[in-house]
N, C-alpha and C positions, 0 to 999 in steps of 0.2 A: 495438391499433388500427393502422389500414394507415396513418395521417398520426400526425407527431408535434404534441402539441400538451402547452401548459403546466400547469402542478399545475391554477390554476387553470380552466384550460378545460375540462381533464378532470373536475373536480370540478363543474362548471357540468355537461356533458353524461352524467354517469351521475348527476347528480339528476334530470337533463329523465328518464331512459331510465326511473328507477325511479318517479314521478309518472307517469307515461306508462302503464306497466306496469299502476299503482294503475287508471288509468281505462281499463285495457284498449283502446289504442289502440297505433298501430306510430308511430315516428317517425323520423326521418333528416337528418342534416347532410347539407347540398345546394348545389350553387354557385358561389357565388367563394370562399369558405373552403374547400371543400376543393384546388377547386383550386389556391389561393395556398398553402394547406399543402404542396402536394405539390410545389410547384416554390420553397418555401422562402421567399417571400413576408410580409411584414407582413400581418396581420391584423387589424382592429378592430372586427367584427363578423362577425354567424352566421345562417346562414337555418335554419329548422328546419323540414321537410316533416312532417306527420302526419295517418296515414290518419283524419281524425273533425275535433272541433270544434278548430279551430287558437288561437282567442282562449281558451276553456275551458282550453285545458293552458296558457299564456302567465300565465292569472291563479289558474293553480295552482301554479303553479313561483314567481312572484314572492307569493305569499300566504308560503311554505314558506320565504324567508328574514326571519328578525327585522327587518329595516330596511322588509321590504316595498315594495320601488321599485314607482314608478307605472306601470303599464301601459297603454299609449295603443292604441285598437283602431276596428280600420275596419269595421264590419258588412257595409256595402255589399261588400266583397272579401275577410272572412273574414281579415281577418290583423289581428297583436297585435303590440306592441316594447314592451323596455322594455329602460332600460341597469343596468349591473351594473359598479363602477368603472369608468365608462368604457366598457365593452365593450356593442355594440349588439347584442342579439338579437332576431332576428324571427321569428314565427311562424305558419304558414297553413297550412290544410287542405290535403291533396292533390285535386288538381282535372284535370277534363279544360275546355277551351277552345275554340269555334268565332268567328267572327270574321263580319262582315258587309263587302261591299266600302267601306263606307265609312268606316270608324269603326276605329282600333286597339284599342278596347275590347272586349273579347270577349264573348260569353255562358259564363258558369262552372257546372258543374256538377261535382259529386262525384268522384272519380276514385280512382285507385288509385296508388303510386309511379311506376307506370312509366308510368301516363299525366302526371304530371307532368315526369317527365324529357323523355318524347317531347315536351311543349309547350316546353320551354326552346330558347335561340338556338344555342348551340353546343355540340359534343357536350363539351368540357371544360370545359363548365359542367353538364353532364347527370349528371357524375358524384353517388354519393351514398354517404352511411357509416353505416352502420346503426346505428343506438341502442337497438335491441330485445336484449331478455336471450339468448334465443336463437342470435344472428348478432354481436352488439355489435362493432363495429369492423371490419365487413366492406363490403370498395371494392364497391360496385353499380355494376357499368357496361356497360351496354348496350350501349352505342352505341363503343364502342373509344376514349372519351376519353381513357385513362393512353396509348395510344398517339400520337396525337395529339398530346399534352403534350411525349411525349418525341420527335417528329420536327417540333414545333412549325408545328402546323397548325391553320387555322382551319376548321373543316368543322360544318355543321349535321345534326342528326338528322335529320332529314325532309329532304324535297325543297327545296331552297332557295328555289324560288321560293314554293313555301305561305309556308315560315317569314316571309319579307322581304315575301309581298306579307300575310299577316296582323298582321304588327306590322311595318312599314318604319323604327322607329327602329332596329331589328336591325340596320339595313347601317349604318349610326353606328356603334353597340357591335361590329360588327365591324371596322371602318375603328381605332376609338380600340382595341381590343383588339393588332389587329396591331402598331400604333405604338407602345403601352407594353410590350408582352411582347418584341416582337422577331419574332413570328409570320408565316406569309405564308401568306394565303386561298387555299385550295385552289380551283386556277381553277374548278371550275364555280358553285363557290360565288362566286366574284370576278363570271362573268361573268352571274350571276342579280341583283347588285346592281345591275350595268349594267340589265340588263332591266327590274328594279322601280325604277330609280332615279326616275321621277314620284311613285309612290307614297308620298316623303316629301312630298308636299304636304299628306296628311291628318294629321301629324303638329303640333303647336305648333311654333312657331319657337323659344320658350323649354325648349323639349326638345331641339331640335337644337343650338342656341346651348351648353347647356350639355355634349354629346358633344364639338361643336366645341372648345370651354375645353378640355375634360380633351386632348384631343390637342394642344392650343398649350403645354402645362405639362409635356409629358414631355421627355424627355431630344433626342430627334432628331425635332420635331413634322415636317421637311419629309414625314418618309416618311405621315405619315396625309396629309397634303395631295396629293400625287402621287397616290395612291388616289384620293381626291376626284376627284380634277378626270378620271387614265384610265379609271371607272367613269362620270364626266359626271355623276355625285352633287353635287357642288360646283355645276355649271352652274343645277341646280335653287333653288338657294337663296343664291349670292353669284357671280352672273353676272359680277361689275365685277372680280372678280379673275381669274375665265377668259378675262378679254381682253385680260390684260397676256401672254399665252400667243403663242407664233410668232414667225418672222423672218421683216421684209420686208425684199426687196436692189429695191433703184433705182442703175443707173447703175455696176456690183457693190460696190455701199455697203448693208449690212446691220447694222441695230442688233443688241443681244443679245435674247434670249428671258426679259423680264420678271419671266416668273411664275416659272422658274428661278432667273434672279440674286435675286428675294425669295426663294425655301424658301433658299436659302445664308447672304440676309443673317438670316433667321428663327432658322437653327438655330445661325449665331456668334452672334447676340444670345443663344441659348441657353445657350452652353458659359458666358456672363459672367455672369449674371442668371437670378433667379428669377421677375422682376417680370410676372405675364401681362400685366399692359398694356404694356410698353416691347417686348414681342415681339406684340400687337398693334399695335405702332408702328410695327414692320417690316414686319410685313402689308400696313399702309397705306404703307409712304413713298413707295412709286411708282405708287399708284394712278391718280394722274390720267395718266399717261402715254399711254396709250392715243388720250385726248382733246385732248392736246397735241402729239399726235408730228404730225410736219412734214419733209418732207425739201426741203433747201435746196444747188439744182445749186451744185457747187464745196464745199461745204462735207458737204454731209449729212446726216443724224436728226438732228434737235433736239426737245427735251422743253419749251420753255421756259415757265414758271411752273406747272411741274406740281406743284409744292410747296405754293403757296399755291392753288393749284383744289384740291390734295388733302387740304388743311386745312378748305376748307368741306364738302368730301366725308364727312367721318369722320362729323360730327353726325346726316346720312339712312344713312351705312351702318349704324350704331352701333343706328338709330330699326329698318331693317330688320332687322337679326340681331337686337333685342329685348335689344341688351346698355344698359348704365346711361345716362341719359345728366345722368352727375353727375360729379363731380372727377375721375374716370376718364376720362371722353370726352375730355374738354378739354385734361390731359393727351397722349392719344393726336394730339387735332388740333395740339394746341403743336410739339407732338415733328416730325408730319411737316411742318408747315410751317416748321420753323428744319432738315431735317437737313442742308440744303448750304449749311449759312453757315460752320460748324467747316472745309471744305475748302477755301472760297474766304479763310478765314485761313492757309493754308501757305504762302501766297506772300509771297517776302523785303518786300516792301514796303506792310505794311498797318501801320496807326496803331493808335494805344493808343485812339483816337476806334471804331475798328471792334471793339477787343476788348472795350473797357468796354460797347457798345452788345449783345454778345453776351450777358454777363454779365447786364446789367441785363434784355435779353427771355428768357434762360432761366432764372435766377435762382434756386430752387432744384432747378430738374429740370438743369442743367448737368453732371451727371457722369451721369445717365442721354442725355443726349443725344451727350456723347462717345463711351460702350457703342455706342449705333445706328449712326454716323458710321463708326466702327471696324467694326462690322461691314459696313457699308456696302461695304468694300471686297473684293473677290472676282475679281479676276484671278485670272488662272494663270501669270501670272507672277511666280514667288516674287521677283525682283530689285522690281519695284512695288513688292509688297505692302509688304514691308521697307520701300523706302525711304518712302510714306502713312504706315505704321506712327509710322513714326521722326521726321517730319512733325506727327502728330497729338500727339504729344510734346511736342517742342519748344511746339505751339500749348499745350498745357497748363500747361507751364510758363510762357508767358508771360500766361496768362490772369491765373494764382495772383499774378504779379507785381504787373500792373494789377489786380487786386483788392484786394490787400495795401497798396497805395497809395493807390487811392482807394475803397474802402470802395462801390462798386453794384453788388454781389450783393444780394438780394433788397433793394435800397433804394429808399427814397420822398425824395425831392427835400425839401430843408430846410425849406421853406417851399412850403404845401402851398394848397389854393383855398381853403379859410377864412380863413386869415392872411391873403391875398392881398385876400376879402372888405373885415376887418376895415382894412389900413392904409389904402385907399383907399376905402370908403365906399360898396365896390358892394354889389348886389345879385346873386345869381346870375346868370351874362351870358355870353355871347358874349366878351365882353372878360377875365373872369375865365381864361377856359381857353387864350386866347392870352398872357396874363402867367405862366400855369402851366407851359404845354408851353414856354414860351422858356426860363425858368429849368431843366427839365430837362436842353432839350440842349445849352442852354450848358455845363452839367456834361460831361456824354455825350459832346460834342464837346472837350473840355477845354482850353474857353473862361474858363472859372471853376471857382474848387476847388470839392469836395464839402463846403460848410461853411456855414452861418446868414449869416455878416457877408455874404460875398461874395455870396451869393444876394440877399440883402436890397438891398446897393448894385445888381444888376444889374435887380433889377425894380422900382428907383424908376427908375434908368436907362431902360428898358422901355418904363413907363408913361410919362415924361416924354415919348417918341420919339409915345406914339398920345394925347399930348394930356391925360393921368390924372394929378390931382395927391391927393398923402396926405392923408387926415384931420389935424387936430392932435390929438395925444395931451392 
């Protein structure tokens, strides 16, 4: 076989070849298996093209082992899966495809292999390995995909523009294709995304959202975004980040270029973290900028409260990309509205009042929000960076200290509004939530320890001051 593959795999695809045979049908590995075979890639599934009924050989191949796995099958599209330890295989007729301007759904009819390879997105994915007794293990490639592979190109079989304007998620799977392999879109192909780039409005936003994810999860997500945005693909569907893009100079005073200093802070939050939300954090920390930039004669650009504009931003961008808007969101809004509180503690003279009050609003996201902060920074001046670096250190250390001391990481105030209810005899009130919020910041402020008795003496104290006198027990 021209790809190496495992006992097991092997043994998986000369059962398809010899079932296959049985019902007199041709079949073929096609795809991203072969090509993740061939450039040495993990693997955890298999597409299987065959000329004839694609569900029929799927529920003859899983009938033929003892365990019989379940076979799940689509009629409407002619394909069949079913997994086998773990390993996903899928299977569907060979088909040719025409397309209507409106609709990425095609009309399918019958085809032959190489009408199926001609419909695929790019030619190294067009590649295919034959599973017939005949040829068994022979590269089928048209379209010069091993070439390709090895000069690492993205190029389509057909004209680019058919390809992109009859399925426009294509310019996606090509954008996240470049950015995970390492590839670079052969320009006419680059500048035919440009052209069709409208054409992902007939697409679901939860198809592009999730192209989107898979480029924010690879190793250097800025390069699929720089794509994005020099194709103006990005413009079509997350406009509020192509505005953080450009320098304006007034008076020769020029901010920096937004949307660059984010792909920087993007991809150092990458090199430290797995977490896609905390690098959706990044995404967003300077989004509100745009809407808060202000230039002030004598002084300059100022952003001022882009933090917290950018915090209630996250919940409508979140609703438009059609990403969660569950503990994940909130997360992302948390993150960018505390990332410039970590900096404004490097200066020699801030209280144990400002570090505990960090602690207790970030609470248990505080070591992803230091990740963000850290990479927040991106001079080119390596003497800076070092010394922020070295800065956000020390703040570390002194966080762990006053946490170690007084115990508000993720804490709730000793005495909480039912207690509060209870010793004085209210009812839920207006009054309850100002004997509540005193008691915390008195702590926060470390006015009183973090401890029951103290709490207790300061909110008879409290309540005495607005007039509120205790139950007797």
């Amino acid at each position: 076989m021209d790809i190496v593959c495992s006992t097991e795999e092997q043994a998986l695809f000369e059962r398809i070849s010899s079932i296959a045979q049985g019902m007199q049908v041709h079949c073929y590995l096609v795809g991203g298996f072969v090509r993740d075979k061939i450039l040495g890639r993990d693997t955890k599934d298999a597409d299987i093209v065959c000329t004839g009924d694609g569900i029929a050989l799927a529920q003859a191949v899983a009938a033929s082992y003892p365990n019989r796995p379940q076979v799940n099958f689509f009629k409407t599209f002619g394909t069949a899966q079913f997994k086998l330890n773990g390993f996903d295989v899928e299977f569907v007729g060979a088909r040719k495809e025409s397309y209507s301007s409106d609709s990425r759904k095609p009309e399918v009819s019958e085809g032959t292999i190489e009408d199926d390879q001609r419909r695929r997105d790019f030619t190294i994915n067009a590649m295919a390995i034959s599973l017939n007794k005949e040829n068994y293990g022979r590269l089928i490639d048209p379209f010069n995909g091993m070439e390709d592979l090895r000069n690492k190109i993205l190029r389509t079989p057909l004209d680019p523009d058919i390809t992109f304007s009859d399925d426009p998620l294509r310019m996606m799977r090509g954008i996240r294709f470049a950015t995970q392999l390492g590839f670079v879109l052969e320009p006419e192909t680059f500048e035919a995304i440009s052209r069709n780039k409208e054409r992902i409005k007939i697409v679901s936003q939860e198809r592009v959202t999730d192209e989107l994810n898979k480029i924010m999860v690879t190793p250097k997500p800025s390069v699929g975004f720089d794509l994005l945005y020099k194709s103006r693909l990005l413009h079509e569907f997350f406009p509020q980040m192509t505005e953080l893009a450009g320098v304006e100079i007034i008076e020769g005073k020029g901010h920096k270029d937004n949307f660059y200093h984010t792909l920087q802070v993007l991809d150092n939050v990458a090199q430290r973290s797995d977490n896609l939300w905390l690098r959706w954090a990044a995404v967003l920390h300077d989004i509100a900028k745009p809407a808060t930039k202000k230039f002030e004669e004598g002084h300059g650009w100022t952003f001022h409260g882009h933090e917290a504009l950018g915090e209630k931003m996250t919940p409508r961008i979140f609703r438009q990309l059609k990403l969660p808007q569950n503990e994940n969101m909130k997360f992302v809004a948390k993150l960018v509205g505390l990332h410039l509180r970590p900096i404004g503690l490097t200066k020699e003279d801030i209280t144990d009042s400002a570090m505990r009050r960090l602690l207790f609003d970030a609470g248990a996201d505080l070591e992803a929000l230091m990740i963000l902060c850290e990479s927040d920074v991106t001079s080119k001046n390596k003497f800076k960076v070092k010394r922020y670096l070295e800065n956000f250190e020390l703040v570390k250390e002194r966080l762990k200290v006053v946490e170690e001391k007084d115990r508000i990481r993720n804490w709730q105030p000793p005495i909480d509004g039912a207690e509060i209810m209870k010793i004085f005899g209210l009812a839920p009130s207006r009054e309850v939530g100002i004997l509540k919020t005193a008691v915390r910041e008195a702590i926060l402020d470390g006015i009183i320890p973090n401890d029951y008795a103290a709490a207790y003496g300061y909110v008879l104290q409290k309540a005495a001051e607005m007039d509120i006198k205790p139950v007797k027990q």
